[in-house]
N, C-alpha and C positions, 0 to 999 in steps of 0.2 A: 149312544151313551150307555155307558155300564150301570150298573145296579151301584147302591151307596152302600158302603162298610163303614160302621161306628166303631173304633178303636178306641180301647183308655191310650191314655197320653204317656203317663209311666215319665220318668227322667229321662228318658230317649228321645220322648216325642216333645218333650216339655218346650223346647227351642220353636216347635212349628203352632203349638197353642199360641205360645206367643207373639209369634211373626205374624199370625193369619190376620188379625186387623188391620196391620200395615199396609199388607198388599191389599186388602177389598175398600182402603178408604183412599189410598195412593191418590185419586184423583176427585177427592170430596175436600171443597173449599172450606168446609166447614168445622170437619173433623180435628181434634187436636189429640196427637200424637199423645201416651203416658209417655215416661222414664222407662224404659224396659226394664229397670234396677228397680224401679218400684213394683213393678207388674210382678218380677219374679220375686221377690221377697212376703209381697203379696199371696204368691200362690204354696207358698215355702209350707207344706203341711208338719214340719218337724221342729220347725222355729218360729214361726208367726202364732202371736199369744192367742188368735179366734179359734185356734184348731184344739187348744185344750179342751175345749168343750165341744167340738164337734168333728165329722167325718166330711171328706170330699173327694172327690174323684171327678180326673177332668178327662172328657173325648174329644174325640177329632172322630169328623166325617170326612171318608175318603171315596172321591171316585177318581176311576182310572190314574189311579196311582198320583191325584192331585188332591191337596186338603182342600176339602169345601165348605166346609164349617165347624165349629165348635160347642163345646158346653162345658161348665163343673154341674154337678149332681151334689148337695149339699145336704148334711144332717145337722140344725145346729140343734144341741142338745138342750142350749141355756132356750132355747125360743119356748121350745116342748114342755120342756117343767114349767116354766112361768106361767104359760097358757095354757097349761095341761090339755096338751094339744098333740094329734098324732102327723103333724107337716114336715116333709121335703121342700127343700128347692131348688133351682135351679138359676145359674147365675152365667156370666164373662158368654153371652151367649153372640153369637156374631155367624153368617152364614150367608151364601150365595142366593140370588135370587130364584129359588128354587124350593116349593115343598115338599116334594121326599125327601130334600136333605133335612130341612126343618123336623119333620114330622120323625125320622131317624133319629137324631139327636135328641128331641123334645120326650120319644116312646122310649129312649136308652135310658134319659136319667129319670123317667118316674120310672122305671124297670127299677133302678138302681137302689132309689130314697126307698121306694115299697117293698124291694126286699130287706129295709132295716127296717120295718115296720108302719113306713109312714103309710098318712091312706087320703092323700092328697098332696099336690104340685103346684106351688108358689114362687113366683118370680116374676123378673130374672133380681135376683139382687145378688150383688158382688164383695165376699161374699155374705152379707147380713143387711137392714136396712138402716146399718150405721153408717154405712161406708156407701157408693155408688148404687145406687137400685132406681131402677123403673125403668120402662121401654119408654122411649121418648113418642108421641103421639099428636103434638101439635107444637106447632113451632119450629119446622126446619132450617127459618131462613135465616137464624146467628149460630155464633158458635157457644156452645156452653160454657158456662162458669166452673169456676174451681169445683171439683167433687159432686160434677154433675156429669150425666151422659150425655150420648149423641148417639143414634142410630141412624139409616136408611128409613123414608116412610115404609118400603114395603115390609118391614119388619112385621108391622101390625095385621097386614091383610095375613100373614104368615102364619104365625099364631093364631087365628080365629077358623083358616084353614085345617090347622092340624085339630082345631076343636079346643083352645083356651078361652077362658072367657073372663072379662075382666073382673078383679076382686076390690080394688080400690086404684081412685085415680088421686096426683099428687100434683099440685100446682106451682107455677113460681110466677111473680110479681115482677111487674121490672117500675123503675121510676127515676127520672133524674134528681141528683140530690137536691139543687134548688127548687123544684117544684111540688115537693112535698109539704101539703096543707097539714102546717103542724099546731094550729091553733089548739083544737079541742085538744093533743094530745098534751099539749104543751099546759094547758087548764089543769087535767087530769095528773100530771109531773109534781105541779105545783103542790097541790095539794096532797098527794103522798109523800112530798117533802116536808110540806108544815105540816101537818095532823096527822099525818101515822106512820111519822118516826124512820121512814125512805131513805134512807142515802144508796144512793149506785156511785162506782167507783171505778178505776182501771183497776185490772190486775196488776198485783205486784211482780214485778218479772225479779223483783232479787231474794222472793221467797215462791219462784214459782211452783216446785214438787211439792209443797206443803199446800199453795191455790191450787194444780191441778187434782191433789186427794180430794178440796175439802168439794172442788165443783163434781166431783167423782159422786159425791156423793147428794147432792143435791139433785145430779144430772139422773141417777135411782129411782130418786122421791119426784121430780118436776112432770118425767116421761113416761110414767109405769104406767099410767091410763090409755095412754095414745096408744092406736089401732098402730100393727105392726111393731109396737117397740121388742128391741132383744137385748137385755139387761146385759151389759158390757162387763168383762171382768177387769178387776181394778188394775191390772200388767196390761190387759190391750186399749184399756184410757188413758191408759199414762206413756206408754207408745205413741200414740196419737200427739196425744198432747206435745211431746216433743217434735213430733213431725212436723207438725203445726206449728211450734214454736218459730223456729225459721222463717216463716214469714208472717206472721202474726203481727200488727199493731197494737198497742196495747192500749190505745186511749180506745180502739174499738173490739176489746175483749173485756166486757162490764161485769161487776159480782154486783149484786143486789143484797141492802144487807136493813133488817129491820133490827133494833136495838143489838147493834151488835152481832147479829147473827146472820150467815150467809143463807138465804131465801132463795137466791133464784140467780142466772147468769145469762149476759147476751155474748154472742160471738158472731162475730163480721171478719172475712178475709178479703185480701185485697186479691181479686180476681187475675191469677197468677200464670191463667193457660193462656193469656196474652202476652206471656214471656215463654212458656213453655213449647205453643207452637213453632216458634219458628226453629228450636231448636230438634225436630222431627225427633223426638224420640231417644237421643243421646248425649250423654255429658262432654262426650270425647270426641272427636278434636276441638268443634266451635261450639259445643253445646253450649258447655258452660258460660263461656263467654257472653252468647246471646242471649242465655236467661241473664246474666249480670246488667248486662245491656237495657234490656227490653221491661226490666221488673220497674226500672227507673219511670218506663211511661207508663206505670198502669193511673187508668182514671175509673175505674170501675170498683163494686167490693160485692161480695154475697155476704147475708145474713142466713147463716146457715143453722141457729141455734138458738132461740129466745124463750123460757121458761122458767117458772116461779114455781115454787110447793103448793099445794094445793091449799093450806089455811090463809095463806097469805096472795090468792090469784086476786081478791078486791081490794089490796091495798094501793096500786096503783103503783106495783111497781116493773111492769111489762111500760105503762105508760113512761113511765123513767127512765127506759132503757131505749126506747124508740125515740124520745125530746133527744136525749144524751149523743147516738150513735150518731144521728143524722147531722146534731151541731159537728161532733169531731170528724166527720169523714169531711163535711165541708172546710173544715179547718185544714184538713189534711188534703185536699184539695183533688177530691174523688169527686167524679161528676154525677156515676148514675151507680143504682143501686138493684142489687137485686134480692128478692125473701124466697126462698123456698128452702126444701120443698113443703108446703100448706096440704094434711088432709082434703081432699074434695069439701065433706060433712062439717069442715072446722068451721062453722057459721059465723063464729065470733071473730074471728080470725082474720078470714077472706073478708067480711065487709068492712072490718078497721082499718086493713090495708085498702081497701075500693075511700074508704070517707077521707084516707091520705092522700089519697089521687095516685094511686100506684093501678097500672093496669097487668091484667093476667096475660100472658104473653107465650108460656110455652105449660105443657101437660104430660103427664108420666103416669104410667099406666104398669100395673104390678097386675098379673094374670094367675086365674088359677087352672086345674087341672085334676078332678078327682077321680 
């Protein structure tokens, strides 16, 4: 076997960045295919709004004239000043079972982030920990939820090979909707309904550009504490948000609002890679169709988003938003649920979901490299 070459990817190569997870999951029952049209839109450094604030460069590892694997090399700048922090990352990372290739890829882009100054290697997130991040680490036997990953286990023996080591691990919850013990939350609903002035609400979907500013800005104030937040610009939340619109429920997309004022918001999606899969990855010819199809059976949702401001986290209206979500999905007639991703450290957090009778089910694991 030949020696590995690390190659950027450039517009030339762009088509085989994005092909390589296809071919090394071809035969993983579990894996679900993206939209290649989102992948490459995604990776669009001159028209995707996460790139005004930062730098990326993607590679391919090649042996004997065969891709073996992958990486982006990332700079975001908005992470840096927030945290006044000197961090790279590394993201869309995917590779053969094999650590030279790893360890090629892994030494190319902290080469890359450290020649812009950074003086440590965080990842993989794709590319920020707004969008898709963690190495998957426990949990292989489902497929994942909308806006979650999937890897190979040996992922992990891979990275600890090359010498990463983890910096924080990220949990998700799973729970059938009827078997959630919603007594105490449902106590706790009540009462920041009558004594401190609680209403939660659906989103308005016929003033949505005006909901999605004003959670823009709540979403600033709710998350600026949390370990890895990267403060979103107000054009790549509002992209989003339209992306999301499309499938979005709106009885399970909640604003929390204390005397009139917007405090805090939940958001639940109806777990959509159960349509997506079968369509492997394209719209054209039956893509479409089979997402049409198949979006029809979904029975599942993820809770990808539930946060209050911080003056108002003991008014009980996280409690309002968890009574609310769980009645409407059952209304809506979703059977199981899923929360992530959960801090490891979120104490408060992880044991309100354990008192709900939600169990921890899979684990994600963000590594660093200094």
């Amino acid at each position: 076997m030949g020696g590995v070459e690390v190659v950027a990817a450039g517009k030339k190569k762009l088509k085989e960045f994005i092909d390589l997870p296809y071919n090394l999951y071809r035969h993983d029952p579990h894996w679900v295919p993206p939209l290649r049209m989102a992948v490459k839109e995604l990776l669009d450094c001159k028209k995707h709004p996460f790139y005004k604030n930062a730098e990326a460069e993607f590679f391919l590892a090649q042996r004997d004239g065969r891709t073996v694997g992958r990486i982006a090399a990332i700079v975001d700048r908005n992470y840096n000043q927030f945290h006044n922090e000197q961090t790279g990352f590394f993201g869309f990372f995917e590779c053969i079972d094999d650590a030279a290739v790893a360890e090629a890829l892994l030494r190319r882009a902290r080469e890359w982030v450290f020649e812009k100054g950074a003086r440590r290697l965080l990842g993989p997130v794709n590319p920020s920990t707004n969008y898709e991040c963690g190495l998957l680490v426990e949990g292989f036997d489902s497929d994942p939820m909308v806006m979650m990953t999937y890897n190979p286990p040996y992922y992990a023996r891979l990275m600890e090979q090359v010498g990463l080591r983890k910096a924080k691990d990220l949990l998700a919850y799973s729970s059938p909707s009827d078997k959630v013990k919603l007594k105490k939350i449902e106590h706790a609903a009540e009462r920041a309904f009558t004594n401190n002035g609680v209403r939660v609400r659906p989103i308005d979907m016929k003033d949505f550009d005006g909901e999605v500013a004003r959670v823009w800005e709540v979403y600033c104030a709710a998350w600026s504490r949390n370990w890895g937040f990267v403060p979103m610009s107000r054009e790549e939340f509002i992209l989003m948000g339209k992306e999301m619109k499309q499938i979005l429920k709106p009885e399970l997309v909640l604003i929390g609002e204390v005397d009139g004022r917007m405090v805090g918001f939940a958001l639940a999606l109806p777990d959509v890679n159960q349509a997506l899969k079968p369509a492997r990855g394209r719209l054209f010819p039956t893509g479409l169709l089979k997402i049409l199809y198949y979006q029809r059976l979904i029975k599942s949702v993820r809770v990808l988003a539930l946060g209050v401001v911080q003056e108002h986290r003991a008014s009980g209206v996280a409690a309002g938003f968890y009574a609310t979500l769980v009645h409407n999905a059952l209304k809506l007639g979703y059977e199981h649920s899923e929360m992530s991703w959960i801090l490891e450290d979120n104490i408060l957090m992880n044991r309100s979901l354990e008192v709900m009778g939600a169990k921890r089910y899979k684990s994600y694991r963000i590594y660093e490299w200094s």
